[in-house]
C-alpha positions in Angstrom: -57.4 -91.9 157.1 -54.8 -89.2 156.8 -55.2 -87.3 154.1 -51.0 -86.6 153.7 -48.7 -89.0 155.1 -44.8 -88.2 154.8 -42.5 -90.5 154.0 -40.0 -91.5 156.3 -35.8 -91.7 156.0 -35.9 -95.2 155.4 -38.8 -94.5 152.5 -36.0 -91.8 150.7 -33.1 -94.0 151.2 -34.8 -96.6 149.1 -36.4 -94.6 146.2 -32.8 -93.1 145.9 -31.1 -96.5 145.8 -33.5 -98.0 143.7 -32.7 -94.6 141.0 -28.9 -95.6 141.9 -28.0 -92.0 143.2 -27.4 -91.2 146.9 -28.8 -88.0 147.8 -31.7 -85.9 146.8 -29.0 -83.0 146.1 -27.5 -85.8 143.8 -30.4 -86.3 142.1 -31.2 -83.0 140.9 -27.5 -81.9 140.7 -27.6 -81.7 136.8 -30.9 -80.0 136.7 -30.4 -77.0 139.1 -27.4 -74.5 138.1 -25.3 -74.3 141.3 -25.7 -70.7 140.8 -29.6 -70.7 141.7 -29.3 -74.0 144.2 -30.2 -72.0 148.2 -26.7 -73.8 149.4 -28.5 -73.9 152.7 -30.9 -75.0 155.2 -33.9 -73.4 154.1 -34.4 -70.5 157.3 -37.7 -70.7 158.9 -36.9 -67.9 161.4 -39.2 -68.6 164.6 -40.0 -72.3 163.0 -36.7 -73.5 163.3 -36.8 -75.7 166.1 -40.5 -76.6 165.7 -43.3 -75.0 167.3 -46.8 -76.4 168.8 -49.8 -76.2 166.8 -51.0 -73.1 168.2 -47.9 -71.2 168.3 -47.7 -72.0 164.6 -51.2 -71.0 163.6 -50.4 -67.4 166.0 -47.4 -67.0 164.1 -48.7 -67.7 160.4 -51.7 -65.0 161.7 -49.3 -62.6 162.9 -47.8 -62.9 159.0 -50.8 -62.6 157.2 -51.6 -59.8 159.3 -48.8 -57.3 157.6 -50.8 -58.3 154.2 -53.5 -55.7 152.8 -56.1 -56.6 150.5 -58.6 -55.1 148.4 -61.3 -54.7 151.0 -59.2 -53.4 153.4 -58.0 -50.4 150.8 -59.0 -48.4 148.1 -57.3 -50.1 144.8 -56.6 -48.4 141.8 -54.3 -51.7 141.0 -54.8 -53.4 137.5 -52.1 -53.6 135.2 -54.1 -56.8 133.9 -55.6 -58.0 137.2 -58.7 -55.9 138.3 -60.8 -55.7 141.5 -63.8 -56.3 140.3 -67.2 -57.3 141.8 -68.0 -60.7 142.5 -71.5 -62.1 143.1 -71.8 -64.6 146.0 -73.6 -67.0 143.8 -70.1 -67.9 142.1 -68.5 -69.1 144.9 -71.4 -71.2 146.1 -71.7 -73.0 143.2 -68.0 -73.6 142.7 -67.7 -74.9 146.2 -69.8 -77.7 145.1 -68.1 -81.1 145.2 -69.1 -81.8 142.0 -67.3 -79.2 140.4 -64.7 -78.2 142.7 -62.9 -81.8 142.8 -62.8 -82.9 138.6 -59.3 -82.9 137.4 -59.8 -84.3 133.6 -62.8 -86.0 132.5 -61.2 -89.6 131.3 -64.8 -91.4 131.4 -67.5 -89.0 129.8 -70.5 -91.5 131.3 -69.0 -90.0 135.0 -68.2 -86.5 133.5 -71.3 -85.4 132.1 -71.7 -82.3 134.5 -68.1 -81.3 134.3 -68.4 -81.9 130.2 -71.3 -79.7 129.8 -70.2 -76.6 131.5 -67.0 -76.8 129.3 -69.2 -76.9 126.2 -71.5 -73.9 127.8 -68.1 -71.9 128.5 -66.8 -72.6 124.7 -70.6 -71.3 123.2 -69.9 -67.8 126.0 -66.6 -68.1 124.1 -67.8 -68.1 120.8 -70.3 -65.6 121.4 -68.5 -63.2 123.2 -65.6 -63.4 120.7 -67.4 -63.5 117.3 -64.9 -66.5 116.6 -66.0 -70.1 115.9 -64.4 -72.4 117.8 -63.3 -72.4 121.6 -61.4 -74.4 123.6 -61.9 -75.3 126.9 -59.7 -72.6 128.7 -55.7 -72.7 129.4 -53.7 -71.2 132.3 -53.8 -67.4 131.7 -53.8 -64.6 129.3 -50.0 -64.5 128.5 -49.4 -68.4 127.7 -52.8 -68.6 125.4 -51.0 -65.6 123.5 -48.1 -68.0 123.3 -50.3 -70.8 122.3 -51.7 -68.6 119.5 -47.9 -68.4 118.0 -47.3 -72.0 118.3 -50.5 -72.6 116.6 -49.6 -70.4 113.8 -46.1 -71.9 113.6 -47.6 -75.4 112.7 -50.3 -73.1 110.4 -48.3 -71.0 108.4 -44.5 -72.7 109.1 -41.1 -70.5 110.2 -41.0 -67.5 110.7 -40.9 -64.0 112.8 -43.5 -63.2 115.5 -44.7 -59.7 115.2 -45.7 -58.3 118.4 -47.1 -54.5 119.2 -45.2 -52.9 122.0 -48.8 -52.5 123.5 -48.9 -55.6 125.0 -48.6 -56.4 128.6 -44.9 -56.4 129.1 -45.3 -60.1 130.6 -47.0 -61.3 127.8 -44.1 -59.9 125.6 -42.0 -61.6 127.8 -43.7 -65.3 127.7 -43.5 -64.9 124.1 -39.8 -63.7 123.8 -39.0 -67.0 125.9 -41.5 -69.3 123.8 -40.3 -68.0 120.9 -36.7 -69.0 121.2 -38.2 -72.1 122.2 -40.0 -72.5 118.9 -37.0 -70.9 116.7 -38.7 -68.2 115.5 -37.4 -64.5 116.2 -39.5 -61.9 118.0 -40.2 -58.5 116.1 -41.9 -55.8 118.2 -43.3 -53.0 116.7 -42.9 -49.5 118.5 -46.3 -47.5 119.6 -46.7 -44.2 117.4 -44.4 -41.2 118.0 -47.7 -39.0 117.9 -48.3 -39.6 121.9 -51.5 -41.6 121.1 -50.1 -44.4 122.7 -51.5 -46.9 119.9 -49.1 -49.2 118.3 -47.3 -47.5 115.2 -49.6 -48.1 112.1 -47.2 -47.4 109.4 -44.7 -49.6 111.6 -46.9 -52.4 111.5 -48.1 -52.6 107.9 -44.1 -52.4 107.1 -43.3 -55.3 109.4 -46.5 -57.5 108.0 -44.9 -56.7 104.4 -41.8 -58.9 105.4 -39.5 -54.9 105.0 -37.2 -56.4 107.7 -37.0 -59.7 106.1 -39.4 -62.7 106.1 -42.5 -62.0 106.4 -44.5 -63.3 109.9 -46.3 -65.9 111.1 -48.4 -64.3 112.9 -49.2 -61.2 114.0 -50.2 -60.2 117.9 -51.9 -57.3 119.8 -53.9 -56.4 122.5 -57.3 -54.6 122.8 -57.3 -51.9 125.1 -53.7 -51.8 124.9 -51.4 -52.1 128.2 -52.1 -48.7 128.5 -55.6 -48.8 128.5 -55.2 -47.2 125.0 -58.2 -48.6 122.3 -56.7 -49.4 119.3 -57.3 -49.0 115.9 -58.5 -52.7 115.7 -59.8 -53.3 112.1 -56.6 -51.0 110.6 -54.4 -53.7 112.7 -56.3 -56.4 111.0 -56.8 -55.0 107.7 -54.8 -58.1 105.8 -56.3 -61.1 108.0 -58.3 -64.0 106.4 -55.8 -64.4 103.3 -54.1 -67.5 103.2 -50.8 -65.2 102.2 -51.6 -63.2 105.1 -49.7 -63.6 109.0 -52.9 -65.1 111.3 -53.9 -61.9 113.4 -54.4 -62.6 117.3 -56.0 -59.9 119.3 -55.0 -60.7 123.2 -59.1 -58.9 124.0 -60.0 -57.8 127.2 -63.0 -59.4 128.1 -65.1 -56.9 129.7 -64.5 -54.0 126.4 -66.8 -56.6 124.3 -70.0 -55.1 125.2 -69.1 -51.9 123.6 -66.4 -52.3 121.5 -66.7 -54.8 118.3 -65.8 -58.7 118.8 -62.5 -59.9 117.5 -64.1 -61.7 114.8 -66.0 -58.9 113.4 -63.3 -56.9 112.1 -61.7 -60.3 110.8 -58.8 -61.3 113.3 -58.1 -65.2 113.3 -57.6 -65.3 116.7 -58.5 -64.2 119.7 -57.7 -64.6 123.6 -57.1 -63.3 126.9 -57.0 -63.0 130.9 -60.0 -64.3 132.2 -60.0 -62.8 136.0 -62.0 -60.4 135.0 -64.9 -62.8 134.4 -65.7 -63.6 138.2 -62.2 -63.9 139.6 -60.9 -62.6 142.8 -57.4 -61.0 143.6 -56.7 -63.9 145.5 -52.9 -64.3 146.0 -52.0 -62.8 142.5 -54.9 -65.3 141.2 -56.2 -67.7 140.1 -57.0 -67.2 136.8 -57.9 -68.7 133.7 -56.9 -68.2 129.7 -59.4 -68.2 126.8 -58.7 -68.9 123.4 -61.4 -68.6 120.1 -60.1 -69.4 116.6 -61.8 -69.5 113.0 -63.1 -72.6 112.3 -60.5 -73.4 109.9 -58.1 -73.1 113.1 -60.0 -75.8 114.8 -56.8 -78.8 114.4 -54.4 -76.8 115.2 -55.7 -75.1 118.7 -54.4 -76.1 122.0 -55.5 -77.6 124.9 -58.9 -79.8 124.5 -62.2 -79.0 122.9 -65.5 -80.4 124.3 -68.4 -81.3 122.2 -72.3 -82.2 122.7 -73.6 -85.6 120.7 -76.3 -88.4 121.6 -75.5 -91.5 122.3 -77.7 -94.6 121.0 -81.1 -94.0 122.8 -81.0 -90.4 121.2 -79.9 -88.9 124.4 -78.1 -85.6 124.3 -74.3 -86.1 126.1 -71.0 -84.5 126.0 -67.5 -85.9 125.5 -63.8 -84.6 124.7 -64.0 -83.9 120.9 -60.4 -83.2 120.4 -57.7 -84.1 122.9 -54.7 -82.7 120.9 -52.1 -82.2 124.0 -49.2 -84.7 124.3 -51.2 -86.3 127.1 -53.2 -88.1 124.9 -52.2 -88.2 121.8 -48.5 -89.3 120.4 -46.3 -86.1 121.3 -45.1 -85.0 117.6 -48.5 -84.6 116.4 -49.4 -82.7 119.8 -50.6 -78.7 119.5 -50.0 -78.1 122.9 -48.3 -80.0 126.5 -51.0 -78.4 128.9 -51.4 -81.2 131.3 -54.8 -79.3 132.8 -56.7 -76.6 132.4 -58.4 -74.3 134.5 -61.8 -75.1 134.4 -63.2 -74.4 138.2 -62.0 -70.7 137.4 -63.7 -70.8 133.6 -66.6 -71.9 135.4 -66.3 -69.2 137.6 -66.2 -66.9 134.4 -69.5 -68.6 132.7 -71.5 -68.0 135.7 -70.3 -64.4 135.7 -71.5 -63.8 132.0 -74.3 -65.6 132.8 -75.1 -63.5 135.5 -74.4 -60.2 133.6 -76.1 -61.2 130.0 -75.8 -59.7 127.1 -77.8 -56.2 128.3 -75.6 -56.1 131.6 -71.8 -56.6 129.9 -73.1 -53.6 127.6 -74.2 -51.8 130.9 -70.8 -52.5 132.5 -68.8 -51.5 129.7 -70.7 -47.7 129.5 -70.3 -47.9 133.1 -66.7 -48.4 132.7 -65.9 -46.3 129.8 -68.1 -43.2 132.1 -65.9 -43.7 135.0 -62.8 -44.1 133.1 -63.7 -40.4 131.5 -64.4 -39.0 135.0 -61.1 -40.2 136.5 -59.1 -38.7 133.7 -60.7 -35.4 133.5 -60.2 -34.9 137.4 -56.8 -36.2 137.6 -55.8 -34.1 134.8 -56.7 -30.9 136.6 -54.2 -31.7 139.0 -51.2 -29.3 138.5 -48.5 -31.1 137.1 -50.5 -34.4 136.5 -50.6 -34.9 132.3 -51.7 -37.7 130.3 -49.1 -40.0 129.7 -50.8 -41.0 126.5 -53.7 -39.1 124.3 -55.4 -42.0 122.9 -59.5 -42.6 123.9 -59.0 -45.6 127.2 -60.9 -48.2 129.0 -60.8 -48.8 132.3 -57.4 -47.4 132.6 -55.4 -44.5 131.7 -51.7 -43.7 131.8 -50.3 -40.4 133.9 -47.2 -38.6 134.2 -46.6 -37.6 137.7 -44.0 -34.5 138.0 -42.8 -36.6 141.2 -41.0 -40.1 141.8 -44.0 -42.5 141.5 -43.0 -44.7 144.4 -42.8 -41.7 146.8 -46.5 -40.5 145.7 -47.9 -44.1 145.8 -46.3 -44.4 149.3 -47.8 -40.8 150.5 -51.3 -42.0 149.0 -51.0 -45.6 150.3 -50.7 -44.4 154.2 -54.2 -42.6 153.5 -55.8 -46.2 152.6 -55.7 -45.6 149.2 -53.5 -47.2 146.4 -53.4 -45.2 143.1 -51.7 -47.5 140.6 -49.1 -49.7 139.0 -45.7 -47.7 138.7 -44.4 -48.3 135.3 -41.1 -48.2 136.3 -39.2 -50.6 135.8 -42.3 -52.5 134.6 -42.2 -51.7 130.8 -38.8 -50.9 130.1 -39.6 -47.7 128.1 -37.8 -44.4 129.0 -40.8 -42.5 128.8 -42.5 -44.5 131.2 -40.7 -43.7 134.0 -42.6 -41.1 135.6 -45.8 -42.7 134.4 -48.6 -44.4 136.9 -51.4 -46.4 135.5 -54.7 -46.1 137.4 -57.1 -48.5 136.8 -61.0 -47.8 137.3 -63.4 -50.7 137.9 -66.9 -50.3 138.9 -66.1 -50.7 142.6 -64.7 -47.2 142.3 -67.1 -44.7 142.8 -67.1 -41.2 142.1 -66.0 -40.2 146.0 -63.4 -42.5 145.5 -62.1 -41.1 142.6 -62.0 -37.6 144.1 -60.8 -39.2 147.4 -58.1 -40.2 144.9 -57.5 -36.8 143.1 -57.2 -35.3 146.8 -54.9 -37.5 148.0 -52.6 -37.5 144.2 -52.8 -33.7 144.8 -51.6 -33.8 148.7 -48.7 -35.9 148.2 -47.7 -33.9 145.3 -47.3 -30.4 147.1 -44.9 -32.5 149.7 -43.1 -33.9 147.4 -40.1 -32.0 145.5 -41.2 -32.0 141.7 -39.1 -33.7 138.5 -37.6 -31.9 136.0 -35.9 -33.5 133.4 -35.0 -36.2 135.0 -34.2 -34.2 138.3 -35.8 -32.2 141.2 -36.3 -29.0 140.9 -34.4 -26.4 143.0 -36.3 -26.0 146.6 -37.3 -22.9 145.7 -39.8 -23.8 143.0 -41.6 -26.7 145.7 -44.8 -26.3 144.7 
C-alpha cells in the first residue's frame, strides 16, 4: 500500500464545490493578505519540467552539499541552541517503534510505555527544577515562557508583563506578540548601566512596585542571561510566594542546574526553558522540546497535559493523563492552553540524557563548562582590541566587542573551518551590541580549539581595518 497517494483534479474540483468556492486561491483569499500571497508559480529552478528519480535525488545531493554542519566545522554557535554531545544510546532507543510513532495517548491500557516515560520526564523535571509539578513538555523554550504569562493571566488577572531585557530576544518577541494577544502590555526592564550585563536591579524592584502604573502579573527572566551573564537570581525573586506578589518565572538553562541553585530554591513560581541541550542535535534548526515546573498551587492552571501513576483494581501500578487542560479535550473557555501535541520523542530524548549523566555527571558537566567558559574568555581577552562586551561572571557563553565589523571577522574565521559566534547585530536591537559576538563554549570545545579560535579571531583582525566610533580608522593606524 502507498503510504501517500495525491489526490487527483477531479478529487479538488469536488472538495471545492462541495465548500461552494471555485478555486483553492478562492478559498484562502480572505485568509492570506495579498501582500504576502507568492502571486506566482512557485519556481523550482532545474525541477520545473520534472526530472527522473535519479536526476532528482543528484540534484537535492548537490543542494545539501553547499550545507555545513557541526561535524564538518568547529562551532562556537549557541545563542540558545548548543552543539553538544550526544550518546548513541539516545537515538537507538528513540528509533524504537514503540516510542518513535505515539502521537497522544487517548487509551492509557495501549499507552502504558509512552505514559510512563512522561511521568519519568515530569519526576527529572521536578527534580532538576526544585518545582513541584511538571508537565509533560511543550514546543520550545520561548512559547513555554509564553505559557507561563497566560498561566499567570488566569492566576493573578490583567495586567502588565514585566520582562528583563536579558532574555533571548525571540523569546521577548513571542511574548510581545502573545501578549497583545492576551491584552496585557509588555514592560521590559533595561540591563544595569554598570556594564555587568545583569538586568537593572533597582529597575526591576521599581517596575514590580507598579511605579509605571499597575502592578504585573507576572514577572520573567532568564538564568544565564542571553548573554551568558549569571544573574542575581534570588534578588530578582526576592518578593515571590506572596499572594500580593507578580508570579516569578525564570526561563533556566538546563545544563547551569548542577552548579548553580534550582529555580525553586530561591523561591520563583515558575520555571522553564529550551530543552536541546538535554540530548538534542542541531538538526535543521531543531527539534526541540519546552519544559515547564510550577509550585504546586500552580498545578490547574499549567498548560499542556500532566501524566500521573495510579493502580488500577488488581493493585497494579499504571499511568494515565491526570489533567488534560488544552482545548482538545476539555470545553475551550475553561482551556489553559491550545497545544494540540507535545513533543515527547525529543523529552524522551532529554530524560535519557539526564539519565545518562545523573546527578554527579550534570555537576561534572557544569564545572566543566564553567572551566572552559573561564579559559575562553581569558585568552580571547588578550587579543588586542578584543574586550568584554559585558563584566558579569558567564556560563557557557560570553559576550565580546570586536574593534572590526563582525560579519567580516566571522567570514575570515569561517574560511579556516572555524565559526566563532552569533553576531548580535541586528539580533538584539541594542546599540551597544553592534560590534558584539557571542561565543559559545560547550564541552565539545577543547582547549586547542579554543586557541585554534583565539589564532584565527587574532588573524582576521590584523587584516581587517579596525572600528572607531562607529567608523574605520584611518589606514594608517591598520593594525
Amino acid at each position: 500500500m502507498s503510504r501517500y497517494t495525491a489526490i487527483t483534479d477531479a478529487d479538488r474540483a469536488a472538495m471545492l464545490a462541495a465548500i461552494g468556492v471555485d478555486s483553492v486561491e478562492e478559498l484562502f483569499a480572505a485568509q492570506i493578505p495579498a501582500e504576502v500571497a507568492l502571486q506566482r508559480e512557485l519556481a523550482l529552478g532545474d525541477l520545473q519540467e520534472g526530472r527522473s528519480e535519479q536526476e532528482v535525488y543528484e540534484h537535492l545531493s548537490a543542494l545539501a552539499a553547499r550545507n555545513v554542519s557541526v561535524e564538518q566545522e568547529v562551532s562556537f554557535c549557541g545563542g540558545g541552541f548548543y552543539d553538544h554531545y550526544v550518546p548513541a544510546f539516545i537515538d537507538m532507543l528513540c528509533e524504537r517503534s514503540e516510542l518513535l510513532t505515539p502521537y497522544t495517548p487517548y487509551q492509557p491500557e495501549v499507552s502504558q510505555g509512552n505514559l510512563q516515560i512522561m511521568f519519568e520526564y515530569q519526576s527529572a523535571i521536578c527534580e532538576l527544577t526544585g518545582l513541584e509539578v511538571a508537565n509533560a513538555s511543550l514546543y520550545d523554550g520561548a512559547s513555554a515562557l509564553a505559557a507561563a504569562a497566560y498561566m499567570a493571566k488566569g492566576q493573578r488577572g490583567e495586567g502588565p508583563i514585566l520582562a528583563s531585557a536579558g532574555l533571548h530576544p525571540h523569546a521577548l518577541q513571542t511574548l510581545a506578540t502573545y501578549a497583545r494577544g492576551y491584552g496585557c502590555p509588555l514592560v521590559e526592564v533595561p540591563l544595569a548601566e554598570d556594564g555587568s550585563g545583569r538586568t537593572d536591579l533597582k529597575a526591576w524592584r521599581q517596575a514590580l512596585a507598579g511605579a509605571a502604573g499597575a502592578r504585573p502579573i507576572i514577572a520573567l527572566f532568564a538564568q544565564p542571561n542571553f548573554y551568558g551573564v549569571i544573574e542575581d537570581a534570588p534578588a530578582l525573586c526576592e518578593r515571590a510566594g506572596s499572594s500580593e506578589a507578580p508570579l516569578t518565572c525564570v526561563s533556566v538553562d538546563p545544563l547551569t542546574l548542577g552548579v548553580l541553585a534550582p529555580p525553586g530554591a530561591y523561591g520563583a513560581d515558575i520555571a522553564c526553558g529550551e530543552g536541546q541541550p538535554l540530548g538534542g542535535r542541531l538538526d535543521f534548526g531543531g527539534p526541540s522540546f519546552g519544559f515547564f515546573a510550577a509550585r504546586s498551587e500552580l498545578l490547574r492552571r499549567m498548560p499542556g497535559r500532566i501524566a500521573g501513576q495510579t493502580t488500577d483494581n488488581a493493585g497494579r501500578s499504571g499511568y494515565v493523563l491526570a489533567f488534560q487542560t488544552r482545548e482538545q479535550h476539555i470545553r475551550r473557555e475553561r482551556a489553559t492552553s491550545n497545544i494540540c501535541t507535545a513533543q515527547a520523542l525529543n523529552a524522551l530524548a532529554g530524560l535519557l540524557y539526564l539519565v545518562w549523566l545523573g546527578p554527579r555527571g550534570l555537576r561534572e558537566l557544569g564545572e566543566l563548562l564553567l572551566a572552559r567558559t573561564a579559559y575562553a574568555r581569558s585568552r580571547l581577552l588578550a587579543i588586542e582590541g578584543v574586550s568584554a562586551l559585558y563584566s558579569g561572571p558567564c556560563f557557557r557563553e560570553l559576550a565580546l566587542r570586536l574593534p572590526a565589523r563582525v560579519e567580516e571577522v566571522r567570514s575570515r574565521c569561517i574560511e579556516q573551518g572555524i565559526n566563532p559566534g552569533l553576531a548580535l547585530a541586528g539580533l538584539t536591537g541594542r546599540e551597544g551590541d553592534q560590534e558584539g559576538l557571542l561565543v559559545a563554549i560547550t564541552e565539545r570545545r577543547t582547549r586547542a580549539q579554543i586557541d585554534a579560535l583565539a589564532g584565527s579571531l587574532q588573524d582576521a583582525l590584523s587584516d581587517i581595518v579596525p572600528l572607531r566610533a562607529g567608523g574605520p580608522l584611518l589606514s594608517g593606524a591598520h593594525r
